[in-house]
N, C-alpha and C positions, 0 to 999 in steps of 0.2 A: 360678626354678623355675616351674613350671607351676599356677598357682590360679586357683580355679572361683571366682566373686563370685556371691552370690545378688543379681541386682540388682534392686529392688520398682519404680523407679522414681523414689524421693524424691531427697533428696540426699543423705542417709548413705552409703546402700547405691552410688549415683555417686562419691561422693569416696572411696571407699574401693578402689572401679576405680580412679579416675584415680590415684592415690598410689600404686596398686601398680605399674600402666602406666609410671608415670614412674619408679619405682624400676628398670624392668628387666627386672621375672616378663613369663611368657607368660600373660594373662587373658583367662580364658573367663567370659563375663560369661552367668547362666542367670535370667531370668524365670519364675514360677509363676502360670499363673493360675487363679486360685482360684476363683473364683463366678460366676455371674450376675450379670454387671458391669452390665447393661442401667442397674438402677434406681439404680444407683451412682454412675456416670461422669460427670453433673453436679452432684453433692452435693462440697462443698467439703472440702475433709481426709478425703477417701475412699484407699481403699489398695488396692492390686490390681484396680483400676478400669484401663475399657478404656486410659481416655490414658495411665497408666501404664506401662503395656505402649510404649507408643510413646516414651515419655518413657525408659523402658530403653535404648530402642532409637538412639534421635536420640543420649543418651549417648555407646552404642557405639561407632556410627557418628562420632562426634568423637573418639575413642580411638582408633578402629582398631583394635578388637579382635573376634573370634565373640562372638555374643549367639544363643542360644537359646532359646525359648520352649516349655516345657512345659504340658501341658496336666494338671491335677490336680484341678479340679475334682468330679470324686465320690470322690476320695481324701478332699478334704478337706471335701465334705459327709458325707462316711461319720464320718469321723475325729474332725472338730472339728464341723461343725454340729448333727450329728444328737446329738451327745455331750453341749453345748455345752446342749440342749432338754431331753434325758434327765434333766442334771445336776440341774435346774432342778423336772424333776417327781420327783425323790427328796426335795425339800427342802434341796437345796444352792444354792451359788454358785460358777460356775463360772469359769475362768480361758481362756478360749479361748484365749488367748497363749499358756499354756504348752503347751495342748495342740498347738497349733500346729508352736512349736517342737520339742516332742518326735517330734513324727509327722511330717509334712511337709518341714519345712525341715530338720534333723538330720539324722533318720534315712535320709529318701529324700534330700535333695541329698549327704548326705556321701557314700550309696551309688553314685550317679549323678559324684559328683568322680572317684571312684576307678575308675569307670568311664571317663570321659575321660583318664585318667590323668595327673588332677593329685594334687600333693601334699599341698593345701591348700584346705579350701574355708573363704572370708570374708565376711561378714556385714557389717552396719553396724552393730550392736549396738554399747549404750557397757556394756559391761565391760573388764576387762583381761584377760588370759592370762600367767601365768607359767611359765615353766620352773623347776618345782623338783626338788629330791633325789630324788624316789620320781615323777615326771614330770609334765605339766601339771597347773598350778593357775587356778582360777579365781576372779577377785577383783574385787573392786565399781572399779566407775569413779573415774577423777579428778575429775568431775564427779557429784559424787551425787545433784545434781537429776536427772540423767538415767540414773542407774543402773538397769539392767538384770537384775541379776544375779538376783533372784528370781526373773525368767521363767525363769532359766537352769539353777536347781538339776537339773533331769531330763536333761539332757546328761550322755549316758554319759562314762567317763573316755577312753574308744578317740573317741569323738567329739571330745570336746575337743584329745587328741592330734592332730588334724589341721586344728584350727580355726583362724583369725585374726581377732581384733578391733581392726586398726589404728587406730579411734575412741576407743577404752577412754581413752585417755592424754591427749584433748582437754582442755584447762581447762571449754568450753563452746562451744555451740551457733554461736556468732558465727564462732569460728575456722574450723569445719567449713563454715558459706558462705562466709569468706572465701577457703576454698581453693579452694569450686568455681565460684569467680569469677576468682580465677586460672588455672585450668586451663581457664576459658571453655565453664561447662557452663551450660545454660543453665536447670536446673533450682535454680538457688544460690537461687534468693525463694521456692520452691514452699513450700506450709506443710506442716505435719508431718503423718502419717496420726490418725486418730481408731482407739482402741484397738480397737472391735470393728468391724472392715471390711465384714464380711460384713451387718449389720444398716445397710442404706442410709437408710430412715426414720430412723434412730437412737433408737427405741424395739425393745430387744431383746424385748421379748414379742409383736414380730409372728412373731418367729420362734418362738416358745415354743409361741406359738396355731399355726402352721403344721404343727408336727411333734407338740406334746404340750400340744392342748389342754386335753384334762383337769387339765394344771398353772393353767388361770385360771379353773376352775370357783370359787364363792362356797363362803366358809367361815364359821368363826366366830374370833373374838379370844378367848384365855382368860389367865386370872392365871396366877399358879403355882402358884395354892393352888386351882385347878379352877373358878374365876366366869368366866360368859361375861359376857366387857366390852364384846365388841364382834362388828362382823361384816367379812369382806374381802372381795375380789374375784378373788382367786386366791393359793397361798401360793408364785407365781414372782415375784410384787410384790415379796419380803418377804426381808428377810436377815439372819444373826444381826446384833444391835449396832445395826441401822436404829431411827430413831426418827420414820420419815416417816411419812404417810400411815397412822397409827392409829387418826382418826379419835374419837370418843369414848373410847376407850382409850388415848389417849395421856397420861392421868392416872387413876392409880386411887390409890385412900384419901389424895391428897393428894402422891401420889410421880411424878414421870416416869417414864413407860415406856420399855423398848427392848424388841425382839423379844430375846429369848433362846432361843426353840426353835423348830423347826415339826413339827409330824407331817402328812405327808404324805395316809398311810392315810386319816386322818380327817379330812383338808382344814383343819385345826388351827393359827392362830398362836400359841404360848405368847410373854406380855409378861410383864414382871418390873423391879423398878430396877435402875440402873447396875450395883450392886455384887451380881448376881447372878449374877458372873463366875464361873468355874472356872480352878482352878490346872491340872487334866491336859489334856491334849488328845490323842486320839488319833489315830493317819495311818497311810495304805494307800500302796500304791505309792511306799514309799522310794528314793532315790538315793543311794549315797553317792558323792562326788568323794574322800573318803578312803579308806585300808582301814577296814571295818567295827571300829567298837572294840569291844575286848573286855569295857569295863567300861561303867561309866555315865559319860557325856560331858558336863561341865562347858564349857558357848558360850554365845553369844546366838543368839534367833531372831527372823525377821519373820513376823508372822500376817497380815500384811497386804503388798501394794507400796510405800506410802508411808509406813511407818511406821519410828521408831526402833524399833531392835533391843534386845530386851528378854533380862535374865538369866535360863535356865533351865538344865535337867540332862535329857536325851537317854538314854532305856535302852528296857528291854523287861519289859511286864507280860505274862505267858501269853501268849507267845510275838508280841505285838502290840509296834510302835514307839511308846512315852510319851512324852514332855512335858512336865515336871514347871516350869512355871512359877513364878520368886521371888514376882509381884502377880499376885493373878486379874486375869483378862480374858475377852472376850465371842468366844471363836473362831468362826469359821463355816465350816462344814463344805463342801467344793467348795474352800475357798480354799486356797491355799500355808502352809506351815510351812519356813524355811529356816534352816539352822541356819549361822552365821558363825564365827569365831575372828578378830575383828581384821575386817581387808576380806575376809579368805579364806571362799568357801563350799562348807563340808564336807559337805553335801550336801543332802537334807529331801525330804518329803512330801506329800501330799494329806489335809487335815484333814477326818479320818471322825465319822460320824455315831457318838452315843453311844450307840444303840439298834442299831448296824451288826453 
């Protein structure tokens, strides 16, 4: 059949061409490029940098398949960068990843497959894809160091309907060079990309300062019982659950501090100890990959990308998506809430602000 490969340049997103190439499909291999690569393109584990684009392309060009390059750049400074700042001066933490994938890569490549008229557009991503009863399922990797799947909860079901992630089923990272040493590509040593691309320095608050800098205006530290403990330097520094950079607040009456709140309005970090977790957490812009349940749903969830999947219960308080966590925990608001059954993810959310 006829499949569009999002190819970034690395080697995932290359062997994942070359394996389908060799299987037989007709592959249209498509490049995005995303940003002002200028500052990028000799920073080491950069992603959508210019060589990139080239490195797509030399690929191809050893394939023998079309490669096109898109240009998307204010899509996805609209989309993901600008968003990405916004998030940041609400007093959240943001996931550009996902945002990414929801808007750019998804929605517009999946849009743009079906306009070439392939059947499938493929990624490198490591999750799996199942075919089930009620139609595609989406399920965590064989490799769960490299599992994905939480960027992936916002993938519509019609999206995933046409996806491929022929990497999902790798054991690990070695197999995936050694295939693109066999198919003789000559990105198999390249190193991996660095999670946020688009921040070349690799400090993300140059961009925070470019678009919203009132997000690194000076604040104050407070308890939770309202003592100013301390002072910061903007609350985009700052994230639920961090215990960095508190400076003299990073002990108060004799207890460790972690950030547990921020208010924004008031340039505000609320500190607290560990165990000043909350059991609810509440989230915006649900997905589900299942039919919506009628009742309250019994899974695990991840509040985090690297984290074990923790037991909770999934409903709806006044008309909002709940949370109802078995242990408190330190949520933070900007980040993912994915809800699993086993490897399968049934779908999840953007964890909202309590004051939202």
């Amino acid at each position: 059949m006829r499949v569009m490969v999002a190819m970034s340049g690395g080697v995932d997103s290359s062997v994942v061409a070359g394996l389908l190439h060799e299987a037989g499909h007709e592959v249209i291999g498509v490049t995005l490029q995303l940003y002002d690569h200028g500052a990028a393109t000799a920073r080491k584990g950069a992603c959508c940098a210019g060589q990139d684009i080239h490195d797509a392309r030399r690929v191809a060009d050893r394939l023998g398949i079309r490669h096109y390059v898109i240009d998307a750049e204010e899509r996805f400074a609209r989309a993901v960068v600008a968003d990405f700042a916004d998030s940041y001066a609400r007093g959240e933490t943001p996931v550009p990843c996902i945002r990414c994938n929801q808007t750019v890569k998804f929605a517009d490549l999946s849009a743009l497959a079906i306009g070439l008229g392939a059947e499938r557009l493929a990624t490198g991503h490591y999750v799996r894809r199942i075919d089930g009863p009620d139609g595609a399922e989406l399920h965590r990797a064989t490799d769960l160091a490299r599992d994905q799947s939480w960027f992936l909860f916002a993938t519509t079901r019609q999206q995933l309907d046409m996806s491929l992630f022929p990497l999902g089923g790798m054991v690990d990272k070695r197999t995936v060079r050694d295939i693109a040493r066999r198919l003789g590509l000559d990105v198999a040593e390249k190193p991996d990309s660095q999670d946020i691309c688009f921040v070349p320095s690799g400090a993300y608050t140059d961009v925070v300062a470019k678009f919203r800098p009132d997000a690194l205006h000076p604040g104050e530290i407070v308890s939770s019982d309202g003592r100013v403990v301390g002072s910061h330097d903007g609350i985009a520094r700052y994230t639920v659950g961090q215990a960095k950079r508190l400076g003299n607040a990073a002990m108060v009456d004799g207890q460790r501090q972690f950030v547990i709140a921020t208010e924004p309005g008031r340039r505000r970090v609320i500190v607290g100890p560990r165990d000043s977790g909350t059991h609810l957490v509440f989230l915006r812009e649900v997905n589900w990959l299942i039919s919506v349940p009628g009742k309250e749903l019994h899974c695990t969830v991840k509040l985090r990308a690297h984290e074990s999947p923790r037991s909770a219960r999934v409903g709806t308080q006044q008309g909002r998506t709940v949370v109802e966590l078995d242990e408190p925990a330190l949520p933070a608001p900007g980040q993912a809430c994915v809800f699993y059954h086993e490897d399968r993810v049934l779908g999840g959310g953007i964890i909202a602000r309590m004051d939202a």
